[in-house]
N, C-alpha and C positions, 0 to 999 in steps of 0.2 A: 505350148505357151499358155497356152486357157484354164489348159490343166492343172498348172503350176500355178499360178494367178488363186484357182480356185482353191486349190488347198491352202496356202497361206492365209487367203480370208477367210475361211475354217479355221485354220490352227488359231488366227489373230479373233476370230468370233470365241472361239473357248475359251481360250487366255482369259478375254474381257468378263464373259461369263461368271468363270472362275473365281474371279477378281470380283466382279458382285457378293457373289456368294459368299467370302470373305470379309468382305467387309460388312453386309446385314447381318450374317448370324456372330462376330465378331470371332472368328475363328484364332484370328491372329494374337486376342490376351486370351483365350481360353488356353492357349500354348503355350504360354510364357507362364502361365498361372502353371500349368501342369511343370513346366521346366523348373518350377523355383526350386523342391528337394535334391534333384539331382544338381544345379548349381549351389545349392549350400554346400553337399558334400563336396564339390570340388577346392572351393572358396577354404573349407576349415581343414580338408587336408593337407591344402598349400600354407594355410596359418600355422596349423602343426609346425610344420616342414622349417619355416622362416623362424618359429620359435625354439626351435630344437637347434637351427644353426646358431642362433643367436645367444644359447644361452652356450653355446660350444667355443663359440667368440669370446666371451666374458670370462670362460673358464681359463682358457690360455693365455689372456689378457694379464689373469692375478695371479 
């Protein structure tokens, strides 16, 4: 039972650690920073996508 006890306040002492480290060196927008390219290409292949239906919609429309 002490065992157990001990490890969880280890795993729960690193988490917290973690979680410092995180938030002083600001890891959490250095990643979002790094994410924006690959979200743009997601974003304007899916505009593509809705402009190509849309313009498929208008054509069978007239």
């Amino acid at each position: 039972m002490l065992k157990i006890l001990l490890i969880i306040a280890a795993v729960a002492a690193a988490l917290f650690l973690l979680s410092l480290a995180v938030y002083f060196l600001n890891l959490d927008m250095k990643l979002a920073a790094a994410m924006i390219p690959v979200m743009n290409k997601i974003y304007d292949r899916g505009r593509a996508k809705r402009e190509k239906k849309a313009a498929e919609k208008k054509d069978e429309s007239v």
